[in-house]
N, CA and C atoms as a LAMMPS dump frame, in Angstrom:
ITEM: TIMESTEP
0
ITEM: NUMBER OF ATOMS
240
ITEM: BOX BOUNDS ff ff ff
-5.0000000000000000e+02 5.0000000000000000e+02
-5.0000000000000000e+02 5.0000000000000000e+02
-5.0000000000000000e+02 5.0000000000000000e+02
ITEM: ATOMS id mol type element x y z
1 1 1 N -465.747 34.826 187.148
2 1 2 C -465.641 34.888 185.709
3 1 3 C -466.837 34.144 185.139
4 2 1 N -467.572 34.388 183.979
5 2 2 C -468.281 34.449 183.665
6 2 3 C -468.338 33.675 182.145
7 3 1 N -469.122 32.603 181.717
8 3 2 C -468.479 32.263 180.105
9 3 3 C -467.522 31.889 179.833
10 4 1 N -466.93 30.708 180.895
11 4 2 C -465.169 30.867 180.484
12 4 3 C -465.381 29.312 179.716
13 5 1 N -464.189 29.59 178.526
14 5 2 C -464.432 29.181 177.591
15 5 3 C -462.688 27.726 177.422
16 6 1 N -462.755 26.53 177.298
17 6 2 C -461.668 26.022 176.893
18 6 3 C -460.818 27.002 175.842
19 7 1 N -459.581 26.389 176.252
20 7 2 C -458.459 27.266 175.071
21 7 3 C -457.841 25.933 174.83
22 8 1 N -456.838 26.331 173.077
23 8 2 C -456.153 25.499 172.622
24 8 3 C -454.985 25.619 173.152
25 9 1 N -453.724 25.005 172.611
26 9 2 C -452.541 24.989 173.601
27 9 3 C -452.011 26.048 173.068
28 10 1 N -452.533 26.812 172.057
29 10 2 C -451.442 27.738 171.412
30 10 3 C -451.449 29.45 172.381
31 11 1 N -452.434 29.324 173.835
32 11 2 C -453.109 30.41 174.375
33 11 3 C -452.646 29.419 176.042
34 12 1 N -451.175 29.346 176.175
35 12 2 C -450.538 28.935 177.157
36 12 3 C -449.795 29.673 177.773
37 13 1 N -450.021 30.184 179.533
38 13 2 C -448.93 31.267 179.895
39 13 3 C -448.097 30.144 180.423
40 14 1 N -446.456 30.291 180.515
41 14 2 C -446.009 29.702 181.367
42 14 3 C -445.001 30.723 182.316
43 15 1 N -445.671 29.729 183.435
44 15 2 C -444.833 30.46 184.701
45 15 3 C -443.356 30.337 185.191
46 16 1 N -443.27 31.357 185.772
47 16 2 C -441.944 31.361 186.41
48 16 3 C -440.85 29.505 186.522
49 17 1 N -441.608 29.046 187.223
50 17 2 C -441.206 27.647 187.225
51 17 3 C -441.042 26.768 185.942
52 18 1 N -441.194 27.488 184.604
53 18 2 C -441.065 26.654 183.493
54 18 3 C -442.943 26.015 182.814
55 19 1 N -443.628 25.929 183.899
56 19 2 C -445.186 24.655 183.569
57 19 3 C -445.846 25.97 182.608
58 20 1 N -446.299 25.211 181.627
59 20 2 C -447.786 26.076 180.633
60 20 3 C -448.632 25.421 181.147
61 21 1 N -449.801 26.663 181.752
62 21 2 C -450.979 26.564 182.066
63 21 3 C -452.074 27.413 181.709
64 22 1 N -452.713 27.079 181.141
65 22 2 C -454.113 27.918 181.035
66 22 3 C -455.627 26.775 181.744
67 23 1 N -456.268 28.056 181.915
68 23 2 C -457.64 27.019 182.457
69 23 3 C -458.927 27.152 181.457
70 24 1 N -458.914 28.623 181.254
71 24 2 C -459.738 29.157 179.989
72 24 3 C -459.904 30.457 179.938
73 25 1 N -460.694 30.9 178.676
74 25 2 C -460.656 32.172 178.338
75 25 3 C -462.208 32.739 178.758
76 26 1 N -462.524 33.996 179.463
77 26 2 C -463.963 34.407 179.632
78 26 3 C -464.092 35.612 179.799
79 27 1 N -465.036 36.375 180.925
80 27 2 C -465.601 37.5 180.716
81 27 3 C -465.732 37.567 182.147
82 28 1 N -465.399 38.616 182.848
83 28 2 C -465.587 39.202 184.169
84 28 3 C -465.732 40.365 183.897
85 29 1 N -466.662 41.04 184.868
86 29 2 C -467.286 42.37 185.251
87 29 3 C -465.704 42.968 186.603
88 30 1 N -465.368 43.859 185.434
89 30 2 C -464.138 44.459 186.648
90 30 3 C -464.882 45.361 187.998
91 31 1 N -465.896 46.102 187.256
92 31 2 C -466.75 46.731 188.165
93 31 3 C -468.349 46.815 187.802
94 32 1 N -469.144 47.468 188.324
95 32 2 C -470.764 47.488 187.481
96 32 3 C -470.628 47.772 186.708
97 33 1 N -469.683 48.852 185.599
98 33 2 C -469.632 49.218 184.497
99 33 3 C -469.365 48.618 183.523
100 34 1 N -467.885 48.451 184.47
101 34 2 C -466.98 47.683 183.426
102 34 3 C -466.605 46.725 183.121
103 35 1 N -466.705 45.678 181.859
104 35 2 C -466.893 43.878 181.723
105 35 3 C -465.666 43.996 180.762
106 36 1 N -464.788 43.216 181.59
107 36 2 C -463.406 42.926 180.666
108 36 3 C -463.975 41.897 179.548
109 37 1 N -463.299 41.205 178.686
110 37 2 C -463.729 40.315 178.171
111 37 3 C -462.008 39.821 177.192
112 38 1 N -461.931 38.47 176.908
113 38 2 C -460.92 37.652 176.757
114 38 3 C -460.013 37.281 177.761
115 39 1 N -460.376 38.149 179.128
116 39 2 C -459.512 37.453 180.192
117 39 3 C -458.862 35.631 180.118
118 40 1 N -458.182 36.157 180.306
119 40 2 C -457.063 34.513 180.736
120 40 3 C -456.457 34.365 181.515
121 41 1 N -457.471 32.87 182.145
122 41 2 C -458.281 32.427 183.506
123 41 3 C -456.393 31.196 183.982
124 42 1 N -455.643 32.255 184.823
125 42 2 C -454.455 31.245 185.077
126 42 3 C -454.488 30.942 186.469
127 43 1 N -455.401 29.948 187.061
128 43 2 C -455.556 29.501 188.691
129 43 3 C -454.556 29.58 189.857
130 44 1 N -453.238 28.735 188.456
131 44 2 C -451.793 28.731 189.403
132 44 3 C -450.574 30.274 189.257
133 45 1 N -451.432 31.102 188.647
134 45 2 C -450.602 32.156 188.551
135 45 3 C -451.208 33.206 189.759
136 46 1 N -450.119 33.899 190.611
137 46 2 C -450.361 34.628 191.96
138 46 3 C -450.961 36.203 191.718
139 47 1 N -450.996 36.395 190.229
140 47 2 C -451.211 37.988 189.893
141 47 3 C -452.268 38.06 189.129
142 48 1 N -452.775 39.515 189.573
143 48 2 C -453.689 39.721 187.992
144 48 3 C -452.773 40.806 187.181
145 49 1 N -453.249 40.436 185.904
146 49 2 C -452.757 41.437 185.368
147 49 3 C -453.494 42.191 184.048
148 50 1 N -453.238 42.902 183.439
149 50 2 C -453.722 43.978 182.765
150 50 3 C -452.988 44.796 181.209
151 51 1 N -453.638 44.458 180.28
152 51 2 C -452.978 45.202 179.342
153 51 3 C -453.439 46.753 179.226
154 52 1 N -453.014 47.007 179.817
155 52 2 C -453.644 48.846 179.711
156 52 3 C -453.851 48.967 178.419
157 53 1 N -452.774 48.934 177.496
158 53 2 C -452.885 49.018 176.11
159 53 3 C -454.501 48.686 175.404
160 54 1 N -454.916 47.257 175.572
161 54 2 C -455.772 47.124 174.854
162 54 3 C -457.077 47.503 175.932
163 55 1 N -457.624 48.128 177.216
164 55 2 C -458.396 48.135 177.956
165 55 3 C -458.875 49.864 177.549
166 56 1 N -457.355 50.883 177.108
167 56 2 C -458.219 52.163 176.602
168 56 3 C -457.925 52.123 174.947
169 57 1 N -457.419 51.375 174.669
170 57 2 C -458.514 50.752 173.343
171 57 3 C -459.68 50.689 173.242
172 58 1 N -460.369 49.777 174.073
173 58 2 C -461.635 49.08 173.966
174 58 3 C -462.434 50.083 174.704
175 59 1 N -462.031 51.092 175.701
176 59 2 C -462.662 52.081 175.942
177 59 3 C -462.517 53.638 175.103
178 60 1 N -461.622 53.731 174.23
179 60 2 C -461.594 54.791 173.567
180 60 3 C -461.189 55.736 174.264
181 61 1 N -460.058 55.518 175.189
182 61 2 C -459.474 56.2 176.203
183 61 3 C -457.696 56.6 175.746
184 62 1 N -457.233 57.647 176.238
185 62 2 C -455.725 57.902 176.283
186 62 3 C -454.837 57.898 177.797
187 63 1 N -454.064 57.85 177.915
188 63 2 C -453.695 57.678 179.417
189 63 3 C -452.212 58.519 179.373
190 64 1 N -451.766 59.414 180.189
191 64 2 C -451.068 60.771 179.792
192 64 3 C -450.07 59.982 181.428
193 65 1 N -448.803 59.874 181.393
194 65 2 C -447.984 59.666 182.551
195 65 3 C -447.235 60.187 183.18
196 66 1 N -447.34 60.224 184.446
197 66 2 C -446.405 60.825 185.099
198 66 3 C -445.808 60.174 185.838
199 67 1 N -444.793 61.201 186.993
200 67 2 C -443.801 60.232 187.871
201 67 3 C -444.673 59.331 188.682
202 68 1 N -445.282 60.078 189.681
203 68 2 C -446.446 59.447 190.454
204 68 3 C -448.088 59.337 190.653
205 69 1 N -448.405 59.739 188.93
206 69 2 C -449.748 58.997 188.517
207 69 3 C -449.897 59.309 186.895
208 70 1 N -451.027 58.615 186.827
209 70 2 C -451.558 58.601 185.249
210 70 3 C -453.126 59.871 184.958
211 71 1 N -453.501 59.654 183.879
212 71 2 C -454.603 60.922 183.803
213 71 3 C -455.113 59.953 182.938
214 72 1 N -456.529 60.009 182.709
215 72 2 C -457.046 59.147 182.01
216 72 3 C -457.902 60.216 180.9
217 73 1 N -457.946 59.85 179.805
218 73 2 C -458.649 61.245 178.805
219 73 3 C -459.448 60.497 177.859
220 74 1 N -460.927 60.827 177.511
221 74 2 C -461.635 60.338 176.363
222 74 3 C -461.057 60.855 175.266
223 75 1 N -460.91 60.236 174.391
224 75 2 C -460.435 60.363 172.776
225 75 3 C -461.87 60.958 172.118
226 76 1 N -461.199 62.011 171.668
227 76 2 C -462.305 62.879 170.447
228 76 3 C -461.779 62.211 169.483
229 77 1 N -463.085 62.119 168.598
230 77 2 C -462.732 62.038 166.721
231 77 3 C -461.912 62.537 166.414
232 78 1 N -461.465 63.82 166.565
233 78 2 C -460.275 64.566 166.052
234 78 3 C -458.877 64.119 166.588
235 79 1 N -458.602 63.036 167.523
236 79 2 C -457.672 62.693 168.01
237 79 3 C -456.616 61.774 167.537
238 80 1 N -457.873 61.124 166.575
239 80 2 C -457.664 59.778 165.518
240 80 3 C -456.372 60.271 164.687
């Protein structure tokens, strides 16, 4: 991670066990393309995780579901 930035207490996950922890907020490259950015950096948490929601947001993407996969679709202007 890249730029990671202190957070205030109001940007606290707490885990399973009850503890709020954050370490900070930054910017990782998910792949060569693609650079997440506001990630929140939780050391003692065992998962990553992902808001799909705001990731084809920020890519201008739709995501169509099925039983056993997703379809990923660029959004036309006309889609708005």
């Amino acid at each position: 991670m890249s730029a990671l930035l202190s957070v205030s207490s109001l940007l606290l996950v707490t885990l399973a066990d009850g503890s709020s922890y954050t370490k900070g907020v930054g910017t990782t490259n998910a792949t060569h393309s693609l650079s997440l950015s506001s990630v929140v950096y939780v050391p003692k948490f065992p998962f990553n995780l992902l808001s799909v929601s705001r990731l084809i947001k920020s890519l201008n993407y739709s995501l169509a579901f099925f039983p056993d996969y997703c379809v990923p679709k660029v959004c036309d202007a006309e889609d708005d």
